[in-house]
Each structure stands twice: as structure tokens, then as C-alpha cells.
MIBA-293865 format. One line per field, with one value per residue (C-alpha): x, y, z; residue in one letter. Coordinates in Angstrom, 1 decimal. Example, Ala and Ser with C-alpha at 12.3 -4.5 7.8 and 13.67 -1.06 7.14 Angstrom:
east = 12.3, 13.7
north = -4.5, -1.1
up = 7.8, 7.1
residuo = a, s
***
This chain:
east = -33.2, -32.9, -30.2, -28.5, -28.0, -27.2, -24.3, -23.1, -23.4, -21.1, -18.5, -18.1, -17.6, -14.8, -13.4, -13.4, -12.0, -8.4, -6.4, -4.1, -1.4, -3.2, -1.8, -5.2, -4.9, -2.4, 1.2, 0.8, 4.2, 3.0, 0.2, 2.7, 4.5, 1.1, 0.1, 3.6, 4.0, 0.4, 1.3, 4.8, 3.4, -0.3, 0.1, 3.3, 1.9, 3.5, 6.5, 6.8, 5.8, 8.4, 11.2, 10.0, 10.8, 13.9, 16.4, 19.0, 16.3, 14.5, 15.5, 16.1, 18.0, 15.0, 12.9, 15.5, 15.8, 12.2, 11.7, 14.9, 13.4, 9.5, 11.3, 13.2, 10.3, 8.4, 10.9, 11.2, 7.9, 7.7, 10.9, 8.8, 5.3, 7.1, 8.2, 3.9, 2.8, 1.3, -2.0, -3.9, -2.4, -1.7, -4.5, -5.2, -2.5, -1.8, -5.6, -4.0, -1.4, -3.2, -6.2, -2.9, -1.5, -4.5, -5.2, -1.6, -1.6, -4.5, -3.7, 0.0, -1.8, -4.5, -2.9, 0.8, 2.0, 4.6, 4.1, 6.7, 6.3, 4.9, 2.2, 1.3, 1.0, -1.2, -3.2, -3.6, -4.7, -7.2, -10.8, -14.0, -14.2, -11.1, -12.2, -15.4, -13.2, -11.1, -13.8, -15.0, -15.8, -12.5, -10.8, -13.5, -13.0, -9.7, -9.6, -12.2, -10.0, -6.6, -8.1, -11.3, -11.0, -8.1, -8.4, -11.6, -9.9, -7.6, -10.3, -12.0, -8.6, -8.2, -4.4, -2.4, -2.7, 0.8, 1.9, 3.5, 6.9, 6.3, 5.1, 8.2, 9.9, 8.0, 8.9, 12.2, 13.0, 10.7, 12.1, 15.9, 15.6, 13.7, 16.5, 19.0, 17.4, 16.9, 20.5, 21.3, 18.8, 20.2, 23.6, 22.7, 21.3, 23.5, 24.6, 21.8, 19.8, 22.3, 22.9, 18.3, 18.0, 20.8, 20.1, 16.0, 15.3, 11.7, 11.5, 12.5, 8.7, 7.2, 7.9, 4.2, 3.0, 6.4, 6.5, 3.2, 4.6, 7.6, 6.3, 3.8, 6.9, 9.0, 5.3, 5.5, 9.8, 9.3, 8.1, 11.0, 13.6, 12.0, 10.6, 7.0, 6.3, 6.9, 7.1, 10.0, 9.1, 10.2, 10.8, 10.3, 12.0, 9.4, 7.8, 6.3, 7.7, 6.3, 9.1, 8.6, 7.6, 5.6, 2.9, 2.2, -1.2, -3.1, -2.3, -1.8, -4.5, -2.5, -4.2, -2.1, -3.9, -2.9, -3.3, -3.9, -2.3, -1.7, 0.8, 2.8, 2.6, -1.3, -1.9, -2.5, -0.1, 2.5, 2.4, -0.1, -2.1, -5.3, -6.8, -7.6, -6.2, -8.6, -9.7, -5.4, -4.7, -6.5, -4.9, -1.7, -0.2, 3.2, 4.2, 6.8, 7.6, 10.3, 8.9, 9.6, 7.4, 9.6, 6.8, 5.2, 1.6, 0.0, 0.8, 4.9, 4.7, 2.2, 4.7, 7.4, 6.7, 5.6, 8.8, 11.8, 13.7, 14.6, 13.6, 17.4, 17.1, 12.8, 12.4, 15.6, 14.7, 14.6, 12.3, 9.2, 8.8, 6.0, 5.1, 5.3, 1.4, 3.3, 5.9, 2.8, 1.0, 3.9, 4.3, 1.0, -0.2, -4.3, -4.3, -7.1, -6.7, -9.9, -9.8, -11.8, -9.3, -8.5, -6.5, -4.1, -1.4, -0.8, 0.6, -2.4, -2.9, -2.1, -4.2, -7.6, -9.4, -12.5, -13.7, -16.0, -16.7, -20.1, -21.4, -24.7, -24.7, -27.0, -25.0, -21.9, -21.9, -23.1, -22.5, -20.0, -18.0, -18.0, -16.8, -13.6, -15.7, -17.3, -13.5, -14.8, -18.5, -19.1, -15.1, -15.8, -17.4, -14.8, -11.8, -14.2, -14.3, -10.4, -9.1, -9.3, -6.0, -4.4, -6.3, -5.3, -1.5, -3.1, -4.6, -3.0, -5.7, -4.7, -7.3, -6.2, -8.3, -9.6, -8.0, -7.6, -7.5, -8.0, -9.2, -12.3, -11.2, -15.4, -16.4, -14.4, -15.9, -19.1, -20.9, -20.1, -16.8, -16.5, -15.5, -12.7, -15.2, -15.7, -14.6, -13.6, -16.4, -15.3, -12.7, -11.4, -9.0, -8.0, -11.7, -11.4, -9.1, -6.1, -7.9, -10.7, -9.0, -7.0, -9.9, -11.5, -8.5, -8.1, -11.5, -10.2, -8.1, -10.2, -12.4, -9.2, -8.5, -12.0, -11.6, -8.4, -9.8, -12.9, -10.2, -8.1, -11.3, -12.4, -9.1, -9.5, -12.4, -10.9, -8.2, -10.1, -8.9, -5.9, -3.0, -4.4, -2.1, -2.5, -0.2, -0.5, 1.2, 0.4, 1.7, 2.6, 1.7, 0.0, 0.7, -2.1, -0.9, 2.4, 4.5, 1.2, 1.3, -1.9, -2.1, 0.9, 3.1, 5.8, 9.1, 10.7, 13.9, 12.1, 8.9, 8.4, 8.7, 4.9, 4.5, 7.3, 6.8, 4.3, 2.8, 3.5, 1.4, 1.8, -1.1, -0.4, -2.5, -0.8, -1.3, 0.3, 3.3, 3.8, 3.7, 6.2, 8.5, 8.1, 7.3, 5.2, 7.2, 10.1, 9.1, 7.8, 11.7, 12.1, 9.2, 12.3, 14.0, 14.4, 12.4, 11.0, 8.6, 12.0, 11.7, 7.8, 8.7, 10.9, 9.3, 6.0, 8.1, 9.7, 6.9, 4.8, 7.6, 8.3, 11.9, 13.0, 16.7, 14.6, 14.2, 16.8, 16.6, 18.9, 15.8, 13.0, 12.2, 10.7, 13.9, 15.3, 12.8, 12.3, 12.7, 12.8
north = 28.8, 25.8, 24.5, 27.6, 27.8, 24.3, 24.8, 28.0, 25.8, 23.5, 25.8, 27.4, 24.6, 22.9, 26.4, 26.3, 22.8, 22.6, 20.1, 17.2, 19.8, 22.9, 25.6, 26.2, 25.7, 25.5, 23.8, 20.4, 21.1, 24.6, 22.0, 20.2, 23.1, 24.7, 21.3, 20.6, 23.9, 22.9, 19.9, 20.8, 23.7, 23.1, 19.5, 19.6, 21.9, 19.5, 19.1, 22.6, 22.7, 20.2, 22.3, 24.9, 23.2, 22.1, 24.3, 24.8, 26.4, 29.0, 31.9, 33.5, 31.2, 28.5, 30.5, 30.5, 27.3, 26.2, 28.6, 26.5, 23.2, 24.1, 24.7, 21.9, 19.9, 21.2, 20.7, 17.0, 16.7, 18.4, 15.7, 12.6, 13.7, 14.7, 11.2, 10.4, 13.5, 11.7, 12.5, 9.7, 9.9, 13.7, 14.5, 11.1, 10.8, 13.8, 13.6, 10.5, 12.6, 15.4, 13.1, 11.2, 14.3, 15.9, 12.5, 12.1, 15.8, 15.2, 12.5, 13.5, 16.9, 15.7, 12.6, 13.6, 10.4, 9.9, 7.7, 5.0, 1.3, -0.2, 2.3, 1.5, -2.0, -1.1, 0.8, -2.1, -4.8, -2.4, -4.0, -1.7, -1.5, 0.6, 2.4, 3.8, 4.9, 7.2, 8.6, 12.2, 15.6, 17.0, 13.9, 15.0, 18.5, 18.6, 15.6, 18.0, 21.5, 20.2, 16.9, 17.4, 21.0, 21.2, 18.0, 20.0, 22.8, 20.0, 18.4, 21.6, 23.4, 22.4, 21.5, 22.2, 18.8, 17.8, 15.3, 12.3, 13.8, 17.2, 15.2, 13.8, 16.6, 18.5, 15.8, 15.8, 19.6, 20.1, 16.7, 18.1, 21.5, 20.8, 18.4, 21.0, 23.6, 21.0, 20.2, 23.8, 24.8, 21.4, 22.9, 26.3, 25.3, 21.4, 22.1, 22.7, 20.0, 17.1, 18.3, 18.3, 14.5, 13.5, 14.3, 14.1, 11.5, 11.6, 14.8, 12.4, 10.8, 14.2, 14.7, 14.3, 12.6, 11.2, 9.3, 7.8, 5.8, 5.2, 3.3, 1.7, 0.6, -0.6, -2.7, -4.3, -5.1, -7.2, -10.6, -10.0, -9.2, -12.6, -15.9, -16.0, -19.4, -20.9, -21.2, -23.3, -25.4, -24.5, -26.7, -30.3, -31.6, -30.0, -32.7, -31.5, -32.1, -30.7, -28.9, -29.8, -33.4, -31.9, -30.4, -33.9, -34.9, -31.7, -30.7, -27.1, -24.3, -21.2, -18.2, -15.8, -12.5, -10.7, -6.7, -3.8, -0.5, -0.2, 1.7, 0.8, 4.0, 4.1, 0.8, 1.8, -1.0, 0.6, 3.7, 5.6, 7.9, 7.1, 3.8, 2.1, -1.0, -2.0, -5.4, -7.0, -4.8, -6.9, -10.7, -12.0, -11.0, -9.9, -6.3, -6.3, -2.4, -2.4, -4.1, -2.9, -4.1, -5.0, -2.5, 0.2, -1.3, -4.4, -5.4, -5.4, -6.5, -9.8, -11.6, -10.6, -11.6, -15.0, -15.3, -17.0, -14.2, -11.1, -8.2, -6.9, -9.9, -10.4, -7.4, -8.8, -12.1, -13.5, -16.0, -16.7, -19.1, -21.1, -19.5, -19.9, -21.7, -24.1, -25.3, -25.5, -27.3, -29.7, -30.3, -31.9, -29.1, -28.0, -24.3, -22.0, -18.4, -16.1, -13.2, -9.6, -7.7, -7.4, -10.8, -12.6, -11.7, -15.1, -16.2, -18.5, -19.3, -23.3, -23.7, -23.6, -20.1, -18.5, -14.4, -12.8, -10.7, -12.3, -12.5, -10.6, -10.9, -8.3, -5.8, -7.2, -6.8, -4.0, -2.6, -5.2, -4.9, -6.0, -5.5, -7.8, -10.0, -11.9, -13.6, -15.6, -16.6, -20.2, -20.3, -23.9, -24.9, -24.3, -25.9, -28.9, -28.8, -29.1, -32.7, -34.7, -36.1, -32.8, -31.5, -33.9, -32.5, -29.3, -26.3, -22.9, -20.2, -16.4, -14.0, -11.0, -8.0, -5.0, -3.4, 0.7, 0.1, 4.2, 6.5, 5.8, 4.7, 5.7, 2.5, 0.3, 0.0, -0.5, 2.8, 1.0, 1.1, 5.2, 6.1, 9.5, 11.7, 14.2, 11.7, 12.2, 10.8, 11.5, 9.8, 13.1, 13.3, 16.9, 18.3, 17.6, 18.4, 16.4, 15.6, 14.0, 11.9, 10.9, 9.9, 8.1, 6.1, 5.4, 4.3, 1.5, 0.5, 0.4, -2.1, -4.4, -4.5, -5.9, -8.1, -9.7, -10.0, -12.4, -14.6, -14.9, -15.8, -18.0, -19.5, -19.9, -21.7, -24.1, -25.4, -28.5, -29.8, -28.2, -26.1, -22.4, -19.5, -16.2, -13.8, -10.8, -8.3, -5.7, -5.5, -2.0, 1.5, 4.6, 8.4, 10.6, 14.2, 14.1, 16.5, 17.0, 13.0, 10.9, 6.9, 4.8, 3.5, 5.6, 4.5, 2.6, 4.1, 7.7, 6.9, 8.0, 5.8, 5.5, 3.4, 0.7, 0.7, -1.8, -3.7, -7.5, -8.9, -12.9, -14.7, -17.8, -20.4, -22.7, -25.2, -24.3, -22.5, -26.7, -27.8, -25.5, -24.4, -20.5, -19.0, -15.9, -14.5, -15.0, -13.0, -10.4, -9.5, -8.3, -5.8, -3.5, -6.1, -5.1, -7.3, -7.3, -9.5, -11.0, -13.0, -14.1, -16.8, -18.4, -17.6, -19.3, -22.5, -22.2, -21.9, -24.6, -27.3, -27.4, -28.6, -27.9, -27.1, -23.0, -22.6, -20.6, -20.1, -16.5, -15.5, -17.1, -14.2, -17.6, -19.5, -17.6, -18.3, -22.0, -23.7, -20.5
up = -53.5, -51.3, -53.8, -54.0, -50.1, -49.5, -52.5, -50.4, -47.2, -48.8, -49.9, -46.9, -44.9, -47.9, -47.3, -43.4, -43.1, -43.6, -45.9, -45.2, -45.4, -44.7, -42.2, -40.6, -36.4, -34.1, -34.5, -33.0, -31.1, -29.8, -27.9, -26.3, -24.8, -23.5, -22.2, -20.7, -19.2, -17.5, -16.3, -14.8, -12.7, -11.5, -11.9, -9.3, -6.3, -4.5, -5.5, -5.0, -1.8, -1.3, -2.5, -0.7, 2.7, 1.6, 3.9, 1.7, -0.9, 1.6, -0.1, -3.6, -4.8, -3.9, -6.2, -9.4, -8.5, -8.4, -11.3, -13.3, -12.3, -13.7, -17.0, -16.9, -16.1, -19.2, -21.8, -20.7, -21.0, -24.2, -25.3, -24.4, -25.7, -29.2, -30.0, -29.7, -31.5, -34.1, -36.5, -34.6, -31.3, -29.7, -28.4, -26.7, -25.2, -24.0, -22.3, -21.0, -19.4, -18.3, -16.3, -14.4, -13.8, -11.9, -9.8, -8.9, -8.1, -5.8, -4.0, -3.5, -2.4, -0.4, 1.6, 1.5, -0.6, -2.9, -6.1, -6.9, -8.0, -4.5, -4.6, -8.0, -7.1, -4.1, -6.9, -9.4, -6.2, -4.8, -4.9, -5.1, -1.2, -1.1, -4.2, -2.5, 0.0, -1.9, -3.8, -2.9, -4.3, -4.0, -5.6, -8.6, -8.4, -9.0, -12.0, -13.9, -12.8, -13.6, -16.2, -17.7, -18.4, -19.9, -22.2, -23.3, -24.6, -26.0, -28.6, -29.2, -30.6, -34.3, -35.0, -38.3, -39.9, -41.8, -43.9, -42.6, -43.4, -41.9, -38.8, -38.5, -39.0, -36.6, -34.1, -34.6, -34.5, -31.0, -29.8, -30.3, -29.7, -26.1, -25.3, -26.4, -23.6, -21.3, -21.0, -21.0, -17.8, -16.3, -16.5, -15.2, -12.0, -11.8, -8.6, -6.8, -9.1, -8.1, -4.3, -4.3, -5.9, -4.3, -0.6, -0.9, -2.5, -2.2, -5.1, -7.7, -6.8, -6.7, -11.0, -11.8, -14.1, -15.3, -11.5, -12.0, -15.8, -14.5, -11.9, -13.7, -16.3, -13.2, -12.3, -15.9, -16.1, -13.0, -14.8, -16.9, -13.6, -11.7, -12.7, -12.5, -14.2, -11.1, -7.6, -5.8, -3.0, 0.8, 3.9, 1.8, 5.1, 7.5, 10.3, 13.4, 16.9, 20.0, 21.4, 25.1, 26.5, 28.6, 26.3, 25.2, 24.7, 23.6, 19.4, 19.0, 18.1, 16.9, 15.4, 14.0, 13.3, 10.6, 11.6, 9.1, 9.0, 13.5, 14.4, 17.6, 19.5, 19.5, 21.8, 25.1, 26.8, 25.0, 26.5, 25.0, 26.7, 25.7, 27.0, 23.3, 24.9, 28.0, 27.4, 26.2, 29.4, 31.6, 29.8, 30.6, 26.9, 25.9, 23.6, 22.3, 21.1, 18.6, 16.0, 12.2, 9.1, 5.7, 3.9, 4.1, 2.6, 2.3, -0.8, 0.1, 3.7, 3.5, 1.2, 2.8, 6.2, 5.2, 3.5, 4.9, 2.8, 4.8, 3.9, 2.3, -0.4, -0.4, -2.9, -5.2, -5.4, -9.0, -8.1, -5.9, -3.3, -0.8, 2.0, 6.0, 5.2, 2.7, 5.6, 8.0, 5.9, 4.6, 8.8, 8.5, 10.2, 9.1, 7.6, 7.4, 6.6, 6.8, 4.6, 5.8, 3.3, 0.1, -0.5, 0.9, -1.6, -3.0, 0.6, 1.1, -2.6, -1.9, 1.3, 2.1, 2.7, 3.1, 2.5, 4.2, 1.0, 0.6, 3.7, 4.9, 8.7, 10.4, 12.7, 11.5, 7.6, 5.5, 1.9, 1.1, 4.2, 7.5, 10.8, 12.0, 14.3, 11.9, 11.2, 14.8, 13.4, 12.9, 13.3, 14.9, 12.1, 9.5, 11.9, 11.5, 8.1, 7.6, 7.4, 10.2, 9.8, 9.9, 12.6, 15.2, 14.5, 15.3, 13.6, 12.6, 11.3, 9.8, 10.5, 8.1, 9.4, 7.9, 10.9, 10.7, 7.1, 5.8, 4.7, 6.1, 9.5, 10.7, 8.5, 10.5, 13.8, 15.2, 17.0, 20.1, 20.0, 19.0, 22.4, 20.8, 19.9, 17.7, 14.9, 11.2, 9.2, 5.9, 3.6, 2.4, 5.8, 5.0, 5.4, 9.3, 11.7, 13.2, 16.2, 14.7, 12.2, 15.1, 17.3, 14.4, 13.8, 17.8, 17.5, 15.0, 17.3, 20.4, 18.4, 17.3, 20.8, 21.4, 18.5, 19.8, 23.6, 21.8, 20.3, 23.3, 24.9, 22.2, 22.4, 26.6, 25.5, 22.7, 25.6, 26.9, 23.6, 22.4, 23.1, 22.4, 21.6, 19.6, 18.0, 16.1, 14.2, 11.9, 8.3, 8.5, 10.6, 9.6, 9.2, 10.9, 9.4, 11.1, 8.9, 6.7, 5.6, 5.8, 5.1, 4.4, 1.2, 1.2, 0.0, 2.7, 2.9, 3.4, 5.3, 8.9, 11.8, 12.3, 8.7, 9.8, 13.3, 14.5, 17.2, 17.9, 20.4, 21.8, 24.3, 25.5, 27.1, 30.3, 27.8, 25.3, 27.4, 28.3, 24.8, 23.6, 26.6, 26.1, 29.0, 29.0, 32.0, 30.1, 27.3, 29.3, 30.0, 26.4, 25.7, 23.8, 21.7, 18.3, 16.4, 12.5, 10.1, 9.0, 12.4, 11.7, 9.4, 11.6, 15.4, 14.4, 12.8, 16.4, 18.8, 16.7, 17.2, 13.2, 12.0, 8.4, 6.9, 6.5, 10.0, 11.6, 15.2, 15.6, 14.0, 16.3, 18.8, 20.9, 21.2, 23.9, 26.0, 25.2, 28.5, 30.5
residuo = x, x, x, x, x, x, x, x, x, x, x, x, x, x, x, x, x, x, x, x, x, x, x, x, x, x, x, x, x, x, x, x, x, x, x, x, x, x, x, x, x, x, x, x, x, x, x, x, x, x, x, x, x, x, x, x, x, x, x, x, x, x, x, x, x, x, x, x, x, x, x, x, x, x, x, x, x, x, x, x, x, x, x, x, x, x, x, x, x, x, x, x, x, x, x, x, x, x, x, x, x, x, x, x, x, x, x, x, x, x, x, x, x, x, x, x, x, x, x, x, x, x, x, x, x, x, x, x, x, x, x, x, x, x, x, x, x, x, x, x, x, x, x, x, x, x, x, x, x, x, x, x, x, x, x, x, x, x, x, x, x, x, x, x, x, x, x, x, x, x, x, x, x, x, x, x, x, x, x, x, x, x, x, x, x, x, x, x, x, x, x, x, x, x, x, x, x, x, x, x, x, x, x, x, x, x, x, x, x, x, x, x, x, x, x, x, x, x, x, x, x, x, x, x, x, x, x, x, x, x, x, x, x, x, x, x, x, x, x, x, x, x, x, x, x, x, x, x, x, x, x, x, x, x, x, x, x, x, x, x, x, x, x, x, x, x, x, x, x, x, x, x, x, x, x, x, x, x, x, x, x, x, x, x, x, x, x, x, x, x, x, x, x, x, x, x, x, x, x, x, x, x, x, x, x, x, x, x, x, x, x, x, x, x, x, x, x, x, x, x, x, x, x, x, x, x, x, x, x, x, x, x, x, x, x, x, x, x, x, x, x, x, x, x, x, x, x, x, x, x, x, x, x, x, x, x, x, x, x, x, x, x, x, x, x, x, x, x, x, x, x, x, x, x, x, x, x, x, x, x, x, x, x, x, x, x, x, x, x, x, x, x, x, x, x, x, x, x, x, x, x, x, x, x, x, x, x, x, x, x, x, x, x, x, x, x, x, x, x, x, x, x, x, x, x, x, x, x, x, x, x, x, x, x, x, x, x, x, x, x, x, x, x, x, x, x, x, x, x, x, x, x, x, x, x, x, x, x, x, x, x, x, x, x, x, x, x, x, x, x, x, x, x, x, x, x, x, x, x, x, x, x, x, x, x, x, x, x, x, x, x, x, x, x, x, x, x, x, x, x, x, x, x, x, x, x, x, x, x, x, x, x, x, x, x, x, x, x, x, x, x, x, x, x, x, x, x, x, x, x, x, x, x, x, x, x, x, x, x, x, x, x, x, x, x, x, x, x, x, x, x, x, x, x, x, x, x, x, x, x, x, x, x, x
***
């Protein structure tokens, strides 16, 4: 009996499981359309909203046209995924599509982004820090609606298994016949398709998933568009001279803080209405107000404003090249940079630096992070560790901040410093309301404010010994919901003012006013002055009395003031 049912077992399951060549389960190209057609409607919400606002689309024909373009979309898909629908690789990879099409739909939905090749880059240099702060329920949610579930119902369907010549046979008919429909929807509606990608550019990074592999392809062509093996040297001709006789006698102690994600319009001495700016108010410091990043997120504008490239020929450039650190330290000059972020980019890759990663310091550090303020901690003891030789040249040191760094802007300050109440204490920024994600992030800046008031003062204190001057800037700015947008690292040519728009803020001591010849008073004159990271490079080669062939003084925002 027991025999007799495990034979029966048997046959019943040869029976139910189909042959190399059976026609038992569904087509393998009939899973591509269902997964495509998925993909190019749920998976693009935004897009759609995007079209949707487009003016010259608010109205029926908007709809055939939105309606044209979700077809469209599909059948490219469908075109791309047939050339992988292999035995051994459909369902993989389309699981591989369908999890980057719910987390780019997510985060193009939830923070207003688009997804191009300098956002992939900020995603492949992001450390675990920032990582916990983009994690949240939604975020999960909606990778297991849009993801999980639907890769589920993936591996659970069984699919018609073929030879390897029907494969390729299948491959090829769905391949050309959904390239032979796309070209005929493309034609139906070309007129309104080339008038959309060619006036709103920023639809063309909406195409989800195809945006998110394109980008990460454009990522992996750029060691084969620029020479990576190496890195040509910068300012072999560099010597320090201090640019005014009269400063004679004291070496020069510039810190040049490196700001994260502060947007202009939000400092108090700039006009803001809020007072996030009480302690710089009340210290004889210059603003300046037009002042433009080259990027729109760390990752682009750190290089680049450390470059003596402008920003027109930084992105272009076949090969690399030192840094600003490289000329200082060439000078003679003693370099430190001090690191509460995620890396300095390779800008201070040949100079001596510190992180604060590590460092468990009671009110200050916590869960990996810590507050900006522990950049000034035993900062006396680390000049002094720099060589001697160097030192008495003078001393330049990069404090790079974690700043208003999102989307946690409530982990970034200290509960003395949440003055803007009620605050946005979570990192999913569409959960609370506009006010509160702008209180937390004003919050962030109330505390750099106090940050950069204890290094002035620090500095006041250093200038028995030295010539003491600070200046910062921020790499790039921040969008707070404006036009529903959150965060930063949108394409430069489309992002709002509030990404590239930053602040750049100069203290100098009487001292060092003598030693280099800028006046403060003089400066004060140009608070409106266009300015941009392409003048960093060459303003702090300027104020710091360095000559080199690099240095180009239409560019030094200082000169004019030299001897004022």
C-alpha cells in the first residue's frame, strides 16, 4: 500500500512538472509585459504628477498624452528586458528591476528628487550614518507594495520553459515587435513627446527605473571618459609671501569651515526674519549674499571648489588634479582638515586629517555621530602635532561639518539650541508639516551659528601668536518643500535657487587684516557681489599671501580690497 501510493505520488508529480519544452505556464514574454506595464505606471506616480503640471498638458490632450507616454514606457521596457529573458536570468532580473523601481519611486515621491548620475554618486559614497537617516516605514512600505510583492508573484508563477532556440526566438519576436509599436506610439504623439523632453528637461530623469541604470552606467563610463591612474600636480611654483609688510612677525592661523547643505536666505544677517544668527550678528564679520555652489550635493561641490577648474570645465575634465590643500601645503604651509562628515572627497587625500567618526565624547557624541563642536576639542593639540617647520609659516585647518545635513535635521543639534518649535523629528519629512521641517532645519542653523561664534572666539584667543582669520562657505543649499521638493541633488541646470545659493561668511582678526591688507570695512562694501566656489580656490591663495602660476587674481574676491 505504502508502495503503491508513493508510485502514484510520483506520477503525479512527473505529470504536473513540465518538460524542457513543455507548454505548461505562462509565456516568459507575457511576464515581461505584465511586469513592464507595472513598472511604467505605479512605479512612475511621479512622473505623472510631473506631466500633469506641465501647462501645455492640462487638459485632454495631457491625458492622451500621458496615456501615449505609459505605453510607450512599457514597450521600452518590454524591448530592454527581452534581450535578458533568458532560462537562468528573467526572473532575477526583472526582481532586480522591480525592487529599483519601487525605491526610486519612493524617494522621487517622498523627497521630490530626480535621479541622474550625481545622485547616484551621492548614493554609492553614502556611509551608514546617512543610511539610518533615510530609513523609515514608508521607505519599507512602499519597497514591499510596489517590490516585494510583486517579485513574489514573480517566483511563485511557473513559466513555459523552451528550448534554447525557442528562447531566442521568443526574444526576438517580443524584442522586434515592441520596438515596432514603440516607434509607432512615438510617432503618434511626436510632437508633443519632443516639445515635453525638449522644454522640461527634468522628465527625462523621472523614466523610472531606466533613470536609475542609466545613471549608474554614466557612474561606471567615467574612468573610461578621464584618467584615473593619476593625479597631475598643481602650483609646483607655490612659496608663501605675506602680502603686506605690515603683518610681519605673526604666521597665519586660517580655518576655513567647510558648511553642509545652508542655504543663504535662512541666516538671519542676511535678511531673514528669524533670528538664527544672534551670536555672527554681534562679531565684526562680512556676508556676502550672492554666492552660487558649482553642485547641488556634496559629492560634486567639495571637488570642485577646491579645484582651480571652474565649474564650466571641472565636470569635463579628462583628468584629475591636486587640490587647493596640495598648493597650501607645497607653500610650506601646515594643513589639517577635520572631518564630521562623510569624507573629504579625496580633496584632503595627501594631507594630514583626522574623523571624528570614532569619537565617544559625552554630550557631544552619540550613536556614531556627533554634534559639530567637537571639530574645536583638543583642536590645540592637533595644530601641535603638525610639523613644526610648517607651522611657523602658519597653519590652515578645514573643519567640514555635518551642518543641516537632512533628512534628519533634529539629529543635528543639541536640545539647547531647538529654539523653532514644534520641530520635525522624523526623517520621513513628508509625515510633518512645512513648518516644522522648517523649524527643525532653522534649528540646524541656529547651532552652526553657535558653532562658528566658538571658532571666531577660539581664534580671538589663538592671536597672541598668530594672525587668526575664519571663512566659511557651504557646499551647497537645501530645498524645504518649496514646490513639493525636499533635500538637495538635483540636476544643476534645473534645481531651484535654494540648492545653489549659499552663504559665504569671512572674520577677520586686526591681526591678520595687517598681514594680508584686506580690510574688513572694505569688504563690507560688497555684501551683493556675485561670487561662486569658482573664486575659493583662488581668494584663499590670495588672502594667505600664496604665489603660484594657478593663482588668478580676477578670481580672488580679496584682491580688491588688498590695501583698502
Amino acid at each position: 500500500m505504502v508502495l503503491k501510493f508513493f508510485r502514484l505520488g510520483a506520477s503525479s508529480a512527473a505529470n504536473s512538472t513540465p518538460s524542457s519544452t513543455s507548454p505548461a505556464g505562462l509565456h516568459a514574454s507575457w511576464l515581461l509585459v505584465m511586469a513592464s506595464a507595472w513598472m511604467a505606471t505605479l512605479g512612475n506616480v511621479a512622473l505623472w504628477q510631473q506631466l500633469w503640471r506641465l501647462p501645455e498638458l492640462a487638459n485632454g490632450r495631457g491625458l492622451a498624452f500621458g496615456a501615449g507616454f505609459a505605453v510607450a514606457l512599457t514597450l521600452l521596457l518590454v524591448a530592454l528586458l527581452s534581450l535578458l529573458a533568458w532560462r537562468w536570468t528573467l526572473k532575477p532580473v526583472l526582481t532586480l528591476f522591480l525592487i529599483s523601481a519601487a525605491a526610486g519611486a519612493y524617494f522621487m515621491m517622498a523627497y521630490g528628487i530626480v535621479i541622474d548620475s550625481t545622485m547616484m554618486v551621492n548614493v554609492l559614497q553614502t556611509d551608514p550614518r546617512e543610511t539610518r537617516d533615510l530609513l523609515n516605514w514608508r521607505l519599507f512600505a512602499a519597497i514591499g507594495v510596489l517590490g516585494v510583492l510583486p517579485a513574489i508573484w514573480l517566483w511563485r508563477t511557473p513559466v513555459r520553459r523552451l528550448s534554447a532556440g525557442g528562447h531566442a526566438l521568443a526574444n526576438a519576436v517580443t524584442f522586434i515587435a515592441s520596438v515596432a509599436l514603440l516607434s509607432g506610439t512615438l510617432m503618434a504623439m511626436f510632437q508633443d513627446f519632443s516639445s515635453v523632453m525638449r522644454n522640461h528637461t527634468q522628465v527625462r530623469y523621472l523614466i523610472n527605473p531606466l533613470n536609475s541604470f542609466y545613471a549608474l552606467g554614466a557612474v561606471a563610463a567615467k574612468p573610461f571618459q578621464r584618467d584615473n591612474t593619476r593625479i597631475l600636480p598643481i602650483g609646483e611654483d607655490a612659496r608663501l609671501t605675506a602680502p603686506s609688510p605690515a603683518g610681519a612677525g605673526k604666521p597665519p592661523l586660517l580655518v576655513l569651515v567647510l558648511g553642509e547643505t545652508a542655504r543663504m536666505g535662512n541666516l538671519g544677517i542676511n535678511g531673514y526674519a528669524r533670528p538664527t544668527t544672534p551670536g555672527l550678528a554681534k562679531e565684526n564679520i562680512v556676508s556676502l549674499r550672492n554666492a552660487w555652489s558649482c553642485g547641488t550635493s556634496t559629492a560634486a561641490s567639495v571637488p570642485c571648489m577646491f579645484s582651480h577648474l571652474p565649474r564650466s570645465e571641472f565636470e569635463d575634465r579628462k583628468v584629475n588634479y591636486e587640490s587647493l590643500l596640495d598648493v597650501l601645503q607645497r607653500a610650506g604651509l601646515a594643513v589639517l582638515w577635520i572631518n564630521n562628515q562623510s569624507g573629504c572627497k579625496g580633496v584632503c587625500d595627501r594631507t594630514p586629517h583626522v574623523t571624528t567618526a570614532t569619537l565617544q565624547v559625552p554630550g557631544l557624541c552619540a550613536n556614531g555621530e556627533c554634534f559639530d563642536e567637537i571639530m574645536l576639542k583638543d583642536l590645540d593639540a592637533r595644530i601641535a602635532d603638525l610639523p613644526a617647520e610648517r607651522r611657523t609659516k602658519g597653519v590652515v585647518v578645514v573643519m567640514h561639518q555635518m551642518g543641516s545635513h537632512g533628512p534628519a535635521y533634529y539629529k543635528r543639534t543639541p536640545k539647547a539650541f531647538k529654539k523653532f518649535l514644534p520641530e520635525c523629528t522624523s526623517n520621513a519629512l513628508q509625515e510633518c508639516g512645512r513648518e516644522q521641517v522648517v523649524n527643525a532645519y532653522d534649528n540646524t542653523i541656529l547651532y552652526t551659528d553657535h558653532f562658528l561664534t566658538s571658532t571666531v572666539q577660539w581664534l580671538k584667543t589663538a592671536e597672541k601668536k598668530s594672525a587668526t582669520a575664519m571663512i566659511y562657505l557651504s557646499d551647497h543649499g537645501e530645498s524645504l518643500g518649496e514646490n513639493n521638493l525636499y533635500l538637495h541633488g538635483l540636476p544643476y541646470r534645473i534645481a531651484p535657487d535654494v540648492q545653489k545659493n549659499v552663504p559665504w561668511i569671512t572674520w577677520l582678526s586686526p591681526t591678520f587684516e595687517r598681514y594680508s591688507g584686506v580690510t574688513t570695512a572694505c569688504l563690507k562694501k560688497k555684501p551683493d557681489d556675485r561670487v561662486s566656489h569658482d573664486n575659493y580656490f583662488h581668494s584663499v591663495l590670495g588672502i594667505l599671501g600664496v604665489q603660484t602660476s594657478v593663482y588668478q587674481k580676477p578670481l580672488d574676491i580679496y584682491a580688491s580690497c588688498r590695501g583698502s
